[in-house]
PDB file of N, CA, C and O in Angstrom:
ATOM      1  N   UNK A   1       0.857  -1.173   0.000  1.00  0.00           N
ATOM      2  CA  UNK A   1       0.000   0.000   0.000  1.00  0.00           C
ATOM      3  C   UNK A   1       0.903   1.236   0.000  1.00  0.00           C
ATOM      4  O   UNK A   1       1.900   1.366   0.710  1.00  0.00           O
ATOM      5  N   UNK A   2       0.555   1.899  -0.656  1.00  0.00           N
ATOM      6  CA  UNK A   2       1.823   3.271  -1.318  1.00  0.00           C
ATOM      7  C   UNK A   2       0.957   4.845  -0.461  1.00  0.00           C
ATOM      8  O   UNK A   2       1.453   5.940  -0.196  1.00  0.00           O
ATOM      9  N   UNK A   3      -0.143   4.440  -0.284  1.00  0.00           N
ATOM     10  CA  UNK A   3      -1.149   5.811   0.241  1.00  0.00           C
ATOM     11  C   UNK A   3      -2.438   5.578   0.646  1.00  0.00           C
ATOM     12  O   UNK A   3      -3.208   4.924  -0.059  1.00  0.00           O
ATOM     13  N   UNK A   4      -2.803   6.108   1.857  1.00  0.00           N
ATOM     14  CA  UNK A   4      -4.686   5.990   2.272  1.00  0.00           C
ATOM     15  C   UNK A   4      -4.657   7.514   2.672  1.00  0.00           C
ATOM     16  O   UNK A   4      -3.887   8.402   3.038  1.00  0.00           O
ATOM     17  N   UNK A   5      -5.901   7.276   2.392  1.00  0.00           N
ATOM     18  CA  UNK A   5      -6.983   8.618   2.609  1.00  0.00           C
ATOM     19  C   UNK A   5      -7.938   8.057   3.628  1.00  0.00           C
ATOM     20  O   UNK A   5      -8.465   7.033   3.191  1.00  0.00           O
ATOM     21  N   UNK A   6      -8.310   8.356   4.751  1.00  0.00           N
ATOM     22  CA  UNK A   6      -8.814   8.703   6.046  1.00  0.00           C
ATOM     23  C   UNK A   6      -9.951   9.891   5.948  1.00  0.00           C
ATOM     24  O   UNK A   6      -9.704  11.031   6.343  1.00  0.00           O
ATOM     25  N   UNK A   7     -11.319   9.485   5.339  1.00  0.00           N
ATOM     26  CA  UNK A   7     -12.520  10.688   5.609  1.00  0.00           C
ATOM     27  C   UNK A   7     -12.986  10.024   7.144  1.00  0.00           C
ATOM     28  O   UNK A   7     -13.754   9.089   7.370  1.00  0.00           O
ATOM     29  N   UNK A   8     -12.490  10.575   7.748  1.00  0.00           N
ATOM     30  CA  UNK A   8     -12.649  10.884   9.074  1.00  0.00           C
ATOM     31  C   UNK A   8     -14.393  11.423   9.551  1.00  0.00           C
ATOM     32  O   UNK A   8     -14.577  12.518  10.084  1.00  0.00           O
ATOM     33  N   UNK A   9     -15.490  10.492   9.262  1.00  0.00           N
ATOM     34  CA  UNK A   9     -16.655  10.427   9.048  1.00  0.00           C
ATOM     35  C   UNK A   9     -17.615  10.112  10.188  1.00  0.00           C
ATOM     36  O   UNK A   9     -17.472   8.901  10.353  1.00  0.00           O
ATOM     37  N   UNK A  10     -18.474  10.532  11.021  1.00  0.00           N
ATOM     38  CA  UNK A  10     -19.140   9.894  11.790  1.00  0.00           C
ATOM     39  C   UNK A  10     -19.390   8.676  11.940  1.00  0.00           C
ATOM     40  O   UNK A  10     -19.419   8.444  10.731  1.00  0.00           O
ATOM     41  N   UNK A  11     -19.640   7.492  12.488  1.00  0.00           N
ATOM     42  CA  UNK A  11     -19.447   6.040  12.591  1.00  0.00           C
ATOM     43  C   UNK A  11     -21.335   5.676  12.971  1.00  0.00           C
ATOM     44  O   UNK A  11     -22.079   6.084  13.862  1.00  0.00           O
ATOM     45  N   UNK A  12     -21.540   4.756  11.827  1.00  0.00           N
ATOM     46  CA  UNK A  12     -22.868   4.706  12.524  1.00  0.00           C
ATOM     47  C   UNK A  12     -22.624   3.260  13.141  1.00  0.00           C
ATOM     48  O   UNK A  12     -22.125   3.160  14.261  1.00  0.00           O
ATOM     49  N   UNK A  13     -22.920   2.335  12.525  1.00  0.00           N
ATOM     50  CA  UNK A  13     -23.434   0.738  13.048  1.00  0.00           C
ATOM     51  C   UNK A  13     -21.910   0.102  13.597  1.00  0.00           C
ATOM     52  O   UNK A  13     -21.054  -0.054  12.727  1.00  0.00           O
ATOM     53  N   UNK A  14     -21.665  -0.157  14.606  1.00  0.00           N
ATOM     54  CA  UNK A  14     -20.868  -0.997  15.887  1.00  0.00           C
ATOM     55  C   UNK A  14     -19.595  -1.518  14.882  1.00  0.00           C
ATOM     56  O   UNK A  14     -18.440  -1.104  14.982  1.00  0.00           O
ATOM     57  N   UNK A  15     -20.085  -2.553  13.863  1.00  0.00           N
ATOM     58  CA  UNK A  15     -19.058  -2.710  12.594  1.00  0.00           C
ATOM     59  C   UNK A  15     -18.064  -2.482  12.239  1.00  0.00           C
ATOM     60  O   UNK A  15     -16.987  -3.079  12.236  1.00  0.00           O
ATOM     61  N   UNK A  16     -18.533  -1.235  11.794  1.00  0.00           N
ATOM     62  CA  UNK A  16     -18.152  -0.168  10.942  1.00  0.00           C
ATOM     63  C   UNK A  16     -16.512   0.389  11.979  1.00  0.00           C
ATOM     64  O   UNK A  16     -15.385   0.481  11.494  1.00  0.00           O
ATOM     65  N   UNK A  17     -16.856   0.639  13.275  1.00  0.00           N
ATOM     66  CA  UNK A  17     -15.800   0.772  14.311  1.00  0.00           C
ATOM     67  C   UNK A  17     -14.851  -0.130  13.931  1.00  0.00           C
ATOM     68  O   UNK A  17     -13.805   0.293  13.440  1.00  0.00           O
ATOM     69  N   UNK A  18     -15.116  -1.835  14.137  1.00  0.00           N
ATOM     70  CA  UNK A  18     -14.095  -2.278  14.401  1.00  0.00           C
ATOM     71  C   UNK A  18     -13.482  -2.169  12.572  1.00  0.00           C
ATOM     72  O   UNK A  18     -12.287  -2.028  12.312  1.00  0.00           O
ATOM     73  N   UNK A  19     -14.227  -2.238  11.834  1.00  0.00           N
ATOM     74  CA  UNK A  19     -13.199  -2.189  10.305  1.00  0.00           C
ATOM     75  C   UNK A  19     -12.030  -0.970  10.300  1.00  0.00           C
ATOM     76  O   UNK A  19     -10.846  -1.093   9.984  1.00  0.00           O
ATOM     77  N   UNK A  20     -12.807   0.363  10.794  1.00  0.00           N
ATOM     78  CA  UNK A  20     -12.022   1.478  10.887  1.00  0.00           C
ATOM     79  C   UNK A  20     -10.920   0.927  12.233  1.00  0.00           C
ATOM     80  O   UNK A  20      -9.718   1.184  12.167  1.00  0.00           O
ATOM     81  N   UNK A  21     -11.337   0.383  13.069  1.00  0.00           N
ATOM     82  CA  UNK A  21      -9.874   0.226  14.170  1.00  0.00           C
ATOM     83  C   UNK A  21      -9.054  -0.796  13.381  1.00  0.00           C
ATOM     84  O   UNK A  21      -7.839  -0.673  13.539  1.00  0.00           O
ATOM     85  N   UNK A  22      -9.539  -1.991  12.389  1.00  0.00           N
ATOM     86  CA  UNK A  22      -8.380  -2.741  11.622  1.00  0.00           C
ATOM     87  C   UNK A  22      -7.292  -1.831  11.009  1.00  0.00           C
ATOM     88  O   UNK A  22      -6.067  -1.758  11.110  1.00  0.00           O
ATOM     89  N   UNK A  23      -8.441  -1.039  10.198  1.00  0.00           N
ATOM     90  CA  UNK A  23      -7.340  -0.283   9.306  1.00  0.00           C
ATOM     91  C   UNK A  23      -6.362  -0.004   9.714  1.00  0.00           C
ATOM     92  O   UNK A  23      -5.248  -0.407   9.380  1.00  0.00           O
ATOM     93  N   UNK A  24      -6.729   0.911  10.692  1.00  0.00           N
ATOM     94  CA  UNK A  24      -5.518   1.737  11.417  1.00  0.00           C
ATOM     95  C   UNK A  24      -4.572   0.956  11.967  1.00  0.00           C
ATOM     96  O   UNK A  24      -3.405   1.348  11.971  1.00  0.00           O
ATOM     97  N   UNK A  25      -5.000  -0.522  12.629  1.00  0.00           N
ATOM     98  CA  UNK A  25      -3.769  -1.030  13.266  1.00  0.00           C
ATOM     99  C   UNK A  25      -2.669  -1.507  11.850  1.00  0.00           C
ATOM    100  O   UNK A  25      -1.450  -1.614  11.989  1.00  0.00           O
ATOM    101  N   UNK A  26      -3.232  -1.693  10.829  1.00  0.00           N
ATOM    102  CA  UNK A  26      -2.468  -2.531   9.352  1.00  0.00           C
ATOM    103  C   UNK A  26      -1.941  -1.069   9.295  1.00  0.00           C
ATOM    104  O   UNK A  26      -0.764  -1.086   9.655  1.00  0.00           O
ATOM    105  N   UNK A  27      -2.357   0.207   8.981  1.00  0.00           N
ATOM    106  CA  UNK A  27      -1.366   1.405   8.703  1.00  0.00           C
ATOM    107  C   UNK A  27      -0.222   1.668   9.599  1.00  0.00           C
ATOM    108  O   UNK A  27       0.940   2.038   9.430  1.00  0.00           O
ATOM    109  N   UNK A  28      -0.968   1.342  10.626  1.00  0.00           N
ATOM    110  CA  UNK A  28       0.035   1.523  12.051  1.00  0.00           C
ATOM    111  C   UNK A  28       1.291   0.816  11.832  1.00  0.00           C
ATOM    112  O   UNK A  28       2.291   1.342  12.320  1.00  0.00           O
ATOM    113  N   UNK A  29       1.479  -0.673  10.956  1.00  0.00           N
ATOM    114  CA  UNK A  29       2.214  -1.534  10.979  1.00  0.00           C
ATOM    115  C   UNK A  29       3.037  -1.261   9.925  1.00  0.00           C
ATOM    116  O   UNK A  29       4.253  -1.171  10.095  1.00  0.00           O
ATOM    117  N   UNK A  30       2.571  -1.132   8.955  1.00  0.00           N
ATOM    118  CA  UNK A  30       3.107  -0.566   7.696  1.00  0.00           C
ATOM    119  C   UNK A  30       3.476   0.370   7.331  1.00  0.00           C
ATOM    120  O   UNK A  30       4.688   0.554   7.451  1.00  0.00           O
ATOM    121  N   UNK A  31       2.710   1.360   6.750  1.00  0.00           N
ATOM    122  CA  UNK A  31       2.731   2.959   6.136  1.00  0.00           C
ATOM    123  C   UNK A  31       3.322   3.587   7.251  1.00  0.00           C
ATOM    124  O   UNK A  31       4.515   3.878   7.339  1.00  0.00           O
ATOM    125  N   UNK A  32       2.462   3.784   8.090  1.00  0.00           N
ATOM    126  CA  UNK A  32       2.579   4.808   9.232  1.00  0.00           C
ATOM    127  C   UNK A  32       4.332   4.705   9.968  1.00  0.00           C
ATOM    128  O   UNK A  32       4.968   5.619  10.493  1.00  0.00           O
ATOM    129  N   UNK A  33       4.645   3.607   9.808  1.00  0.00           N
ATOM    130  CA  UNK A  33       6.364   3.263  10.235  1.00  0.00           C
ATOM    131  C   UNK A  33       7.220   3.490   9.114  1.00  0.00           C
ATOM    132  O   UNK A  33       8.362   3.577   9.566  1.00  0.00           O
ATOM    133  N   UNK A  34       7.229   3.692   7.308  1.00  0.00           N
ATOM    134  CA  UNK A  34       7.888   3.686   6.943  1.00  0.00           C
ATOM    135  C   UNK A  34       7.179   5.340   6.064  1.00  0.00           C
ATOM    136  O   UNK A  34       8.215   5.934   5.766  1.00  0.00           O
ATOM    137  N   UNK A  35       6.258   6.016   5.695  1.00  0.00           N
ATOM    138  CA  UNK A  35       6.039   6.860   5.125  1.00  0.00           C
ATOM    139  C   UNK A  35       4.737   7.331   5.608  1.00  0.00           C
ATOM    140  O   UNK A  35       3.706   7.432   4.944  1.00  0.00           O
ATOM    141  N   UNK A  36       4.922   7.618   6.911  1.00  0.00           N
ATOM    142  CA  UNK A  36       3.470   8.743   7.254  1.00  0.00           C
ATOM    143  C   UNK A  36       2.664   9.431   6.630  1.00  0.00           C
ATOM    144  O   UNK A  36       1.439   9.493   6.732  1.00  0.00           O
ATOM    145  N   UNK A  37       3.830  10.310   5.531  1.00  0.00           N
ATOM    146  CA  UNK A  37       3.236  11.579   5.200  1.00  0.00           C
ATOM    147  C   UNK A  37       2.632  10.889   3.679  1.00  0.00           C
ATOM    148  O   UNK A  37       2.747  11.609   2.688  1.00  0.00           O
ATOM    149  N   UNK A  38       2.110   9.754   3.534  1.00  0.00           N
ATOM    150  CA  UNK A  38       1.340   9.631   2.306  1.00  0.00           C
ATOM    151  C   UNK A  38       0.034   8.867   3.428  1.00  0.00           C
ATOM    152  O   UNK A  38      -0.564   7.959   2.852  1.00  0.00           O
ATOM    153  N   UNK A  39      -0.355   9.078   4.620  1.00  0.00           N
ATOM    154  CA  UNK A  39      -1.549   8.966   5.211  1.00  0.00           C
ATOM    155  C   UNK A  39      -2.252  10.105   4.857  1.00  0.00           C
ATOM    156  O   UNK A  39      -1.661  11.146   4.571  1.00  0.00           O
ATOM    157  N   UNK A  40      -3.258  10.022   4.851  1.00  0.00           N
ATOM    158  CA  UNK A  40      -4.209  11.677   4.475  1.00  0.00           C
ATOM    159  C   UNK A  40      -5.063  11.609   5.414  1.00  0.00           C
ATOM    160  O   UNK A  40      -5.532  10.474   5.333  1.00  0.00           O
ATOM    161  N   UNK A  41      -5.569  12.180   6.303  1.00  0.00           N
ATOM    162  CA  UNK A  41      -6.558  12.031   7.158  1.00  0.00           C
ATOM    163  C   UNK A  41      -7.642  13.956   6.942  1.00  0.00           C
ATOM    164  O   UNK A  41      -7.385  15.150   7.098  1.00  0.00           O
ATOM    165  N   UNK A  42      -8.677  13.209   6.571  1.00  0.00           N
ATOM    166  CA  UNK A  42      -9.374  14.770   6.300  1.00  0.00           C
ATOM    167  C   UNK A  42     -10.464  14.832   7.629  1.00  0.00           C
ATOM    168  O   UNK A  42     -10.984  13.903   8.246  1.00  0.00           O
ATOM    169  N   UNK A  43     -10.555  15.893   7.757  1.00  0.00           N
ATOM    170  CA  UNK A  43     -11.571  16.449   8.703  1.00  0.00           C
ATOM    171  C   UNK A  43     -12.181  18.200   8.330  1.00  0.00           C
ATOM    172  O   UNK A  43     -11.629  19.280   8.122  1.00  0.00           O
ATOM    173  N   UNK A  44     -13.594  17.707   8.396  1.00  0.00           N
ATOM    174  CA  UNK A  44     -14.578  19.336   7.736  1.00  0.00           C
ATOM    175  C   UNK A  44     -14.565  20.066   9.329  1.00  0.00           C
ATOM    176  O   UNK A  44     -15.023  19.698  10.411  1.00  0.00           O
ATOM    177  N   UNK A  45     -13.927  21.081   8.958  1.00  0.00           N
ATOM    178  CA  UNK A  45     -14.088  21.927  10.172  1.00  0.00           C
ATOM    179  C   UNK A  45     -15.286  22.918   9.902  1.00  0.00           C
ATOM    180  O   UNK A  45     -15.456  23.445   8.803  1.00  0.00           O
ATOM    181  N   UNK A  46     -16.050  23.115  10.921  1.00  0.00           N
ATOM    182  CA  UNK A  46     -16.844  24.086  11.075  1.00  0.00           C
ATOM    183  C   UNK A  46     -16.317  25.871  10.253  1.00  0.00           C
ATOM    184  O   UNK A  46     -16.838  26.442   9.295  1.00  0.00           O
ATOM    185  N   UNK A  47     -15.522  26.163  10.832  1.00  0.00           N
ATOM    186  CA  UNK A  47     -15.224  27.363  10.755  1.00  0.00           C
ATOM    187  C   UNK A  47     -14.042  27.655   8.824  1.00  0.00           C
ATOM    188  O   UNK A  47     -13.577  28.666   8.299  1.00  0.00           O
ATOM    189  N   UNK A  48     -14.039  26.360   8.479  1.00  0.00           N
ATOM    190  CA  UNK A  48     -13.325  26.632   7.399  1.00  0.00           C
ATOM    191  C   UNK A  48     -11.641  27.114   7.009  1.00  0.00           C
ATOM    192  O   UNK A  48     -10.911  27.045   6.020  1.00  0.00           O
ATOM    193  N   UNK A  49     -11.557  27.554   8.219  1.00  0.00           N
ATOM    194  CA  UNK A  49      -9.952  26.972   8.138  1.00  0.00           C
ATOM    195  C   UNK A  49      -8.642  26.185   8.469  1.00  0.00           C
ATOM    196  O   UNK A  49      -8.644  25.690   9.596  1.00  0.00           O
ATOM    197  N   UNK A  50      -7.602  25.986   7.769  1.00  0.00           N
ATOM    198  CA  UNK A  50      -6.989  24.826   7.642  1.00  0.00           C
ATOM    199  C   UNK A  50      -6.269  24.715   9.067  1.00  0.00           C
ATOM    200  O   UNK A  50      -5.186  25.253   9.299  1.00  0.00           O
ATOM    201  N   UNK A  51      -6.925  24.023   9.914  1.00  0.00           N
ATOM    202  CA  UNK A  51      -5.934  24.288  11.496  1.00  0.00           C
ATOM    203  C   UNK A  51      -4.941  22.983  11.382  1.00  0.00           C
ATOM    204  O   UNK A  51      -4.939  21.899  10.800  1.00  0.00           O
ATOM    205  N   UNK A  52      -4.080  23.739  12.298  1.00  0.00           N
ATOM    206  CA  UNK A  52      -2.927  22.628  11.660  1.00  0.00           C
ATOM    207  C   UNK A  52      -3.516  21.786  13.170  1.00  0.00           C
ATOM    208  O   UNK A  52      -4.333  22.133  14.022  1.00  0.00           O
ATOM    209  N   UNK A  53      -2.618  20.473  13.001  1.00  0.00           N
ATOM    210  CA  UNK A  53      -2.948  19.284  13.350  1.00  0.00           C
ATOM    211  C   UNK A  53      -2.871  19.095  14.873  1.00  0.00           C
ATOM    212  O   UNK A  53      -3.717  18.406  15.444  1.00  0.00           O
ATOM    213  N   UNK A  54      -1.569  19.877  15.744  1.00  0.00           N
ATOM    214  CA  UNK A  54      -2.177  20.189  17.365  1.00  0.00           C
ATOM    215  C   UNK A  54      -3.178  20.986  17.531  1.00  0.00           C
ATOM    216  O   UNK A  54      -3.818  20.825  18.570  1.00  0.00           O
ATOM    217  N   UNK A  55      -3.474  21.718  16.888  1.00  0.00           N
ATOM    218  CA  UNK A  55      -4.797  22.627  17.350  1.00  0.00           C
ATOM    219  C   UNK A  55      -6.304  22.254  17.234  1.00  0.00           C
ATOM    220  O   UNK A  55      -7.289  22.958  17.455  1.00  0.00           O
ATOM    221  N   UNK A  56      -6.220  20.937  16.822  1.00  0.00           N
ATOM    222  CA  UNK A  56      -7.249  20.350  16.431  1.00  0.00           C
ATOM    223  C   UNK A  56      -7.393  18.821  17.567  1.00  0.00           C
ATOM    224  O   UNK A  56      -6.475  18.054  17.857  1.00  0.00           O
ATOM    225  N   UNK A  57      -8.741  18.757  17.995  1.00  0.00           N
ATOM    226  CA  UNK A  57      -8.690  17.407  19.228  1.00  0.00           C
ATOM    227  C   UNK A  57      -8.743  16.072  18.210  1.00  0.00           C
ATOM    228  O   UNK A  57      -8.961  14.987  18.749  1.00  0.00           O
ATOM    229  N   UNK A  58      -8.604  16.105  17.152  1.00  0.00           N
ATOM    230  CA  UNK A  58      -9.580  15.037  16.324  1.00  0.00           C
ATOM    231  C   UNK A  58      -8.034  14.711  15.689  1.00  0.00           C
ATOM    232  O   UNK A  58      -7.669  13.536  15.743  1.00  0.00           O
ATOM    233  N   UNK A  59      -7.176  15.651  15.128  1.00  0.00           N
ATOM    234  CA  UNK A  59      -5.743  15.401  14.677  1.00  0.00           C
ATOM    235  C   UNK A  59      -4.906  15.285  15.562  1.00  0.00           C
ATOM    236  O   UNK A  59      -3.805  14.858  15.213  1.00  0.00           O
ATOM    237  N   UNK A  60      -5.141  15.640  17.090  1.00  0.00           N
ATOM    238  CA  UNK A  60      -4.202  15.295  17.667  1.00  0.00           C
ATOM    239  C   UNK A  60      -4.364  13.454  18.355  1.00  0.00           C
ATOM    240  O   UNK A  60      -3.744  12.836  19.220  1.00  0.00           O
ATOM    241  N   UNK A  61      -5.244  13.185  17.653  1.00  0.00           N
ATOM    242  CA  UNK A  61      -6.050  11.488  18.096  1.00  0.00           C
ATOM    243  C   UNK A  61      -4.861  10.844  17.202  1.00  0.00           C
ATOM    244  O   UNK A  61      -4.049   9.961  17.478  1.00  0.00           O
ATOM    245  N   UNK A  62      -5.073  11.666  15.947  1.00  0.00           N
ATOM    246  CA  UNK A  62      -4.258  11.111  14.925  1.00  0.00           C
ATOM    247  C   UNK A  62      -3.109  11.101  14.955  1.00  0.00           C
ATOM    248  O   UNK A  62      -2.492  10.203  14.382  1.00  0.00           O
ATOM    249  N   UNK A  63      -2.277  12.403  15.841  1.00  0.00           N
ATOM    250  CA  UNK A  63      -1.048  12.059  15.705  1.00  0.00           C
ATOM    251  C   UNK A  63      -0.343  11.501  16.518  1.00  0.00           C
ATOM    252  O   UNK A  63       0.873  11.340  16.614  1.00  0.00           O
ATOM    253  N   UNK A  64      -1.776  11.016  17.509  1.00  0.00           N
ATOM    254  CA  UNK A  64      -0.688   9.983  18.535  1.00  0.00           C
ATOM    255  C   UNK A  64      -0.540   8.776  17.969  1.00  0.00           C
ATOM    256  O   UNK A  64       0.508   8.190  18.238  1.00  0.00           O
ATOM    257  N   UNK A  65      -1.461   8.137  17.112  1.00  0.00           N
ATOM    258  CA  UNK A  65      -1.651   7.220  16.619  1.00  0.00           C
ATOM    259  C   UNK A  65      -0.246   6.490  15.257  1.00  0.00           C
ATOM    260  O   UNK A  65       0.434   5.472  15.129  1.00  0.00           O
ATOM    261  N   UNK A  66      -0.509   8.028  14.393  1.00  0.00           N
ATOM    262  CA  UNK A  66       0.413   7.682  13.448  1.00  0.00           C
ATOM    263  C   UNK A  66       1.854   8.947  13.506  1.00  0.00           C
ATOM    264  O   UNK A  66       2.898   9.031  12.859  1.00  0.00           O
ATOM    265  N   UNK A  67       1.439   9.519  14.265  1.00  0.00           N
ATOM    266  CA  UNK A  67       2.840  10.460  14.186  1.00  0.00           C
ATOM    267  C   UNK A  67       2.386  11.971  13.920  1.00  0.00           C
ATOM    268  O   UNK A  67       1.230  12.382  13.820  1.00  0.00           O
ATOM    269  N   UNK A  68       3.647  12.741  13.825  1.00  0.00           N
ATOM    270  CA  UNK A  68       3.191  14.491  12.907  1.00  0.00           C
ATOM    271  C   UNK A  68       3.021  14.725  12.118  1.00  0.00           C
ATOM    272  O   UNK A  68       2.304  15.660  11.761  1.00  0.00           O
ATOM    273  N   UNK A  69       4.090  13.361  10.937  1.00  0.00           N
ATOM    274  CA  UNK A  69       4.221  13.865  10.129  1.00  0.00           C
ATOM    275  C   UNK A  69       3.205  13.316   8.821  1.00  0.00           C
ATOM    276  O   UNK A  69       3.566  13.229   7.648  1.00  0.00           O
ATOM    277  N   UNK A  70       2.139  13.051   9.248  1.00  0.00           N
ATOM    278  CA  UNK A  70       0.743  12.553   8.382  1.00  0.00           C
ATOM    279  C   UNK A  70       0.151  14.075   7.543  1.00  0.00           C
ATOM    280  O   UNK A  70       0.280  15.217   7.983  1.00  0.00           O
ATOM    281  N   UNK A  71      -0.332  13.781   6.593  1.00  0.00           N
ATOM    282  CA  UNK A  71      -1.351  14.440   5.767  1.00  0.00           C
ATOM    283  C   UNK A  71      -2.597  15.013   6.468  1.00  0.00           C
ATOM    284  O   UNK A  71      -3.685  14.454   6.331  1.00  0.00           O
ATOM    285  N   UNK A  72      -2.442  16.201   7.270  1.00  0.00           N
ATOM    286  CA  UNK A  72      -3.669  16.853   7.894  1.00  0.00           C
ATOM    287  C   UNK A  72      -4.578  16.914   7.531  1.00  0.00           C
ATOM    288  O   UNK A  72      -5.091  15.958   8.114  1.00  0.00           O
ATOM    289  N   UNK A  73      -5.458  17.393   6.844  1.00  0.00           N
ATOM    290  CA  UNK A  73      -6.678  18.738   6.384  1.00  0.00           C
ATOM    291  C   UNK A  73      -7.749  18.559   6.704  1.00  0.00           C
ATOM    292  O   UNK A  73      -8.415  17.526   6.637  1.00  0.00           O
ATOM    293  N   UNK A  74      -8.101  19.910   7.215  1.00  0.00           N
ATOM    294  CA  UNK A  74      -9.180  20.193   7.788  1.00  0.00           C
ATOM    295  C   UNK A  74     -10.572  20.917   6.519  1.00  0.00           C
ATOM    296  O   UNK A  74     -11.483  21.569   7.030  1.00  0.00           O
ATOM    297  N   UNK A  75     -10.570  20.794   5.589  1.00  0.00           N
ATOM    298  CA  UNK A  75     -10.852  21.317   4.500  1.00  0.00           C
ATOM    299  C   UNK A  75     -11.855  20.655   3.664  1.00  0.00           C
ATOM    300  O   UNK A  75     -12.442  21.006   2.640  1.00  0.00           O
ATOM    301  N   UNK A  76     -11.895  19.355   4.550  1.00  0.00           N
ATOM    302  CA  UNK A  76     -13.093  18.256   3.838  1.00  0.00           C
ATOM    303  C   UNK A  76     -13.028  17.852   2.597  1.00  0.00           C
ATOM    304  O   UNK A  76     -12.300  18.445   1.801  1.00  0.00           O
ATOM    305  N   UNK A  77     -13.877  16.633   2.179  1.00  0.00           N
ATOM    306  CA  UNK A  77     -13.770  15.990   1.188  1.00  0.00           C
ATOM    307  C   UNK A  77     -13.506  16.847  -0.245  1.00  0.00           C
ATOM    308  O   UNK A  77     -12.527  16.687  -0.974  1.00  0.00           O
ATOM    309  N   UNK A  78     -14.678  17.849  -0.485  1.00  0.00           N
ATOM    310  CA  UNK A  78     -14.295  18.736  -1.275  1.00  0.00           C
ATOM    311  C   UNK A  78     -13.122  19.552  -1.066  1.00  0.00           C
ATOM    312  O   UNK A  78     -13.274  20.407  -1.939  1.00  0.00           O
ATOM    313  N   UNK A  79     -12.277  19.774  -0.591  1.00  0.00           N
ATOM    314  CA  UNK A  79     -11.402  20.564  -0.457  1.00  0.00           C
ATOM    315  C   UNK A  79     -10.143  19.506  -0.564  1.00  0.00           C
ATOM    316  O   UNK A  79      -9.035  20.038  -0.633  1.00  0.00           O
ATOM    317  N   UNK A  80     -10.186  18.202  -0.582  1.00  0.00           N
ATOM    318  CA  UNK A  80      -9.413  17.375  -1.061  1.00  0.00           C
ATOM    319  C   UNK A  80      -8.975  17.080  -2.401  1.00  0.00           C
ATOM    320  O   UNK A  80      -7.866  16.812  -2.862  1.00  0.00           O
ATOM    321  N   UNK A  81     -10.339  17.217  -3.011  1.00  0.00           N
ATOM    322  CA  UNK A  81     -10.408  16.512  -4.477  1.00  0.00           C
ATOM    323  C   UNK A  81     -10.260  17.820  -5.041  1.00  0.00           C
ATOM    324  O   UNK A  81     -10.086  17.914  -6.256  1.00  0.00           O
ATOM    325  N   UNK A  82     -10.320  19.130  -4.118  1.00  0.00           N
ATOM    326  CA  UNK A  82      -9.904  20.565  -5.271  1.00  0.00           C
ATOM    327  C   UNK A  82      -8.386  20.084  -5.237  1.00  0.00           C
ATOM    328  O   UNK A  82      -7.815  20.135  -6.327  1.00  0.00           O
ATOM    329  N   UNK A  83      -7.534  19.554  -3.986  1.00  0.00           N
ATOM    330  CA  UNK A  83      -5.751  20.025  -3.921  1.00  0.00           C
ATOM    331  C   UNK A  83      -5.477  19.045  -4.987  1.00  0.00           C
ATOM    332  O   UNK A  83      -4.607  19.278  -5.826  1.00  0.00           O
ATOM    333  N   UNK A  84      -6.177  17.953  -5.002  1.00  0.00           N
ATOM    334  CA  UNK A  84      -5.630  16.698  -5.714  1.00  0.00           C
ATOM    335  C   UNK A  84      -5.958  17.260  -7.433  1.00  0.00           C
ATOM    336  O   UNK A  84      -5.089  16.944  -8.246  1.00  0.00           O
ATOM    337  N   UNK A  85      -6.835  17.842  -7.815  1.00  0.00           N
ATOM    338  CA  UNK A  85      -7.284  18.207  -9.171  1.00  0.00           C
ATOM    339  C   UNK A  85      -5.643  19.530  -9.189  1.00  0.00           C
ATOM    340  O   UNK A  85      -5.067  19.688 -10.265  1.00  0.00           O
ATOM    341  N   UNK A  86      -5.171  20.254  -7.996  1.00  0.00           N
ATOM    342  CA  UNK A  86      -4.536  20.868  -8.309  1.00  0.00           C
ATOM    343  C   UNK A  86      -2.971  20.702  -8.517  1.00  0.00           C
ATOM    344  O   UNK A  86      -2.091  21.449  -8.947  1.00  0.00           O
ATOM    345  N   UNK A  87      -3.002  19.305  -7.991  1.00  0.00           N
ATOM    346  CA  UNK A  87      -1.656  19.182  -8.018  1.00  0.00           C
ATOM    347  C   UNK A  87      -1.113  17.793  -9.036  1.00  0.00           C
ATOM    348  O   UNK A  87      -0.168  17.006  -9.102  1.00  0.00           O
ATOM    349  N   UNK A  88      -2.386  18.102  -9.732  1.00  0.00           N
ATOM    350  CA  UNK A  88      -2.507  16.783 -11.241  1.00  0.00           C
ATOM    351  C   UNK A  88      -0.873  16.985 -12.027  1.00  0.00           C
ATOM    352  O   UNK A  88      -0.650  18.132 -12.415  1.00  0.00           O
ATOM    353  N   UNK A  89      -0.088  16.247 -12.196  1.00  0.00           N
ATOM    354  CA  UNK A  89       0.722  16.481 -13.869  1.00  0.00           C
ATOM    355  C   UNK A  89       0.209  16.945 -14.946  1.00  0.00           C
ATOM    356  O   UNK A  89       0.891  17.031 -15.968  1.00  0.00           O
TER     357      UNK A  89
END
């Protein structure tokens, strides 16, 4: 696995938890030990801007988990697929 993206989404049915806690322990093992910074973890902030990742309770979950140096944004799904359309070849 070369990169994940993390929409950091409300959790409905019990499930759904433990698939999202697999993931993370297989990133944890892999990615997250040899290339953090191709984790992406997005989160829609209320207020619309990009808070970096201690200032946030939800990224700092994340960076105990996988480290600092992970893929922040607070900018939401749409605001993903604008950086990614922007940073096309």
């Amino acid at each position: 696995m070369d990169k994940a993206i993390d929409l950091n989404q409300p959790m409905g049915p019990n499930w759904t938890v433990d698939v999202l806690r697999n993931m993370r322990r297989a990133l944890q093992s892999q990615l997250a030990s040899s290339a953090p910074q191709n984790i992406t973890v997005v989160e829609k902030t209320s207020d619309e801007a990009m808070r970096p990742i201690n200032k946030h309770p939800v990224g700092r979950r994340y960076r105990s988990i996988f480290g600092p140096n992970i893929d922040w944004r607070t900018d939401g799904f749409e605001g993903l697929i604008d950086g990614l359309r922007e940073n096309r070849p």
